[in-house]
VEXDREN-2710 file (C-alpha; in Angstrom, 1 decimal):
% VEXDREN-2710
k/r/px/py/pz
1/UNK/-16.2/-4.2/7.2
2/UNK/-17.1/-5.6/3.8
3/UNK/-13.4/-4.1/2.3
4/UNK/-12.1/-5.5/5.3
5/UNK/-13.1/-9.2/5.3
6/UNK/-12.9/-9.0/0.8
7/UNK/-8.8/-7.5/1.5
8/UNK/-6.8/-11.0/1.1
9/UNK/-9.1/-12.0/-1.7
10/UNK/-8.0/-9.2/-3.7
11/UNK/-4.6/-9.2/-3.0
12/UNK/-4.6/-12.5/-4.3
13/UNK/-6.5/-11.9/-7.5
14/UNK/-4.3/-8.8/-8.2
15/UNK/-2.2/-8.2/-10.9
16/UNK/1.6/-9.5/-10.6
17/UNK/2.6/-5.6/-12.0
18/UNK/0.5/-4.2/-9.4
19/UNK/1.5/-6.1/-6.3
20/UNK/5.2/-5.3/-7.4
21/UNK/4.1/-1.3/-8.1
22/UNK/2.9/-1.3/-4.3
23/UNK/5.9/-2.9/-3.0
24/UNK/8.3/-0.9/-4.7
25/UNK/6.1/2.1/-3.3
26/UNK/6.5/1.2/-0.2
27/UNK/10.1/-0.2/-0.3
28/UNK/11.2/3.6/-1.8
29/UNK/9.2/5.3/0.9
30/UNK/10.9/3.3/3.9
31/UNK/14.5/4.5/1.9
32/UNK/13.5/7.8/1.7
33/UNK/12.5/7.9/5.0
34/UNK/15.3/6.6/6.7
35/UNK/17.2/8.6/4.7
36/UNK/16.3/11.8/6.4
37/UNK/16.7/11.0/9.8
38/UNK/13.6/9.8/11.3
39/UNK/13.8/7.2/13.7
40/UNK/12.0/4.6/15.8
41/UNK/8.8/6.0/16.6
42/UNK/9.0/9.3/14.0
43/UNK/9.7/6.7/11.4
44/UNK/6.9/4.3/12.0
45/UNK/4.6/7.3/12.2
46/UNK/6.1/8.5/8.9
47/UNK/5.5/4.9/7.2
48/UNK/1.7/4.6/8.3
49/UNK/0.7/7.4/6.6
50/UNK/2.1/5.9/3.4
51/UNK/0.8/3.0/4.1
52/UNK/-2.6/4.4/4.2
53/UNK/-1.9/6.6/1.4
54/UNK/-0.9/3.6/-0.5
55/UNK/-3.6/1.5/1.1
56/UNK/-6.1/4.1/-0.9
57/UNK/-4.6/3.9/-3.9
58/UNK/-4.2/-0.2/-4.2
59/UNK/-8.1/0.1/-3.7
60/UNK/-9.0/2.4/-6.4
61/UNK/-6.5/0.1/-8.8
62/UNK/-8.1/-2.8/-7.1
63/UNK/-12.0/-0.8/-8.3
64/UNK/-11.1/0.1/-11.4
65/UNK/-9.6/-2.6/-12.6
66/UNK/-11.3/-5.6/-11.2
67/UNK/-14.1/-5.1/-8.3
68/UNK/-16.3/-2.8/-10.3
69/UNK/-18.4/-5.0/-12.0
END
């Protein structure tokens, strides 16, 4: 619960770069998505598993980088 309640505190601390690398991640992955056909429920299936995948990611930038200490 700890990651959960400390999530809007580091997305605010994070890095301008970083915040833009995720959205671009995700904003590609939507594309790609739609691009081959999935729709409606297939899509948003599709999408939260990048989100998590991407979710996982942001946290290991967000350890590395600023909430190992």
């Amino acid at each position: 619960m700890e990651l959960i309640r400390r999530a809007p505190q580091w997305w605010a601390e994070a890095h301008p770069t970083a915040k833009r690398a995720i959205g671009w991640s995700l904003y590609l992955a939507w594309k790609v998505i739609s691009r081959y056909g999935a729709n409606g429920l297939h899509r948003l299936t599709a999408f939260s598993c990048v989100v998590l995948g991407t979710a996982m990611v942001a946290y290991g930038w967000y350890l590395q980088f600023w909430g190992w200490s």
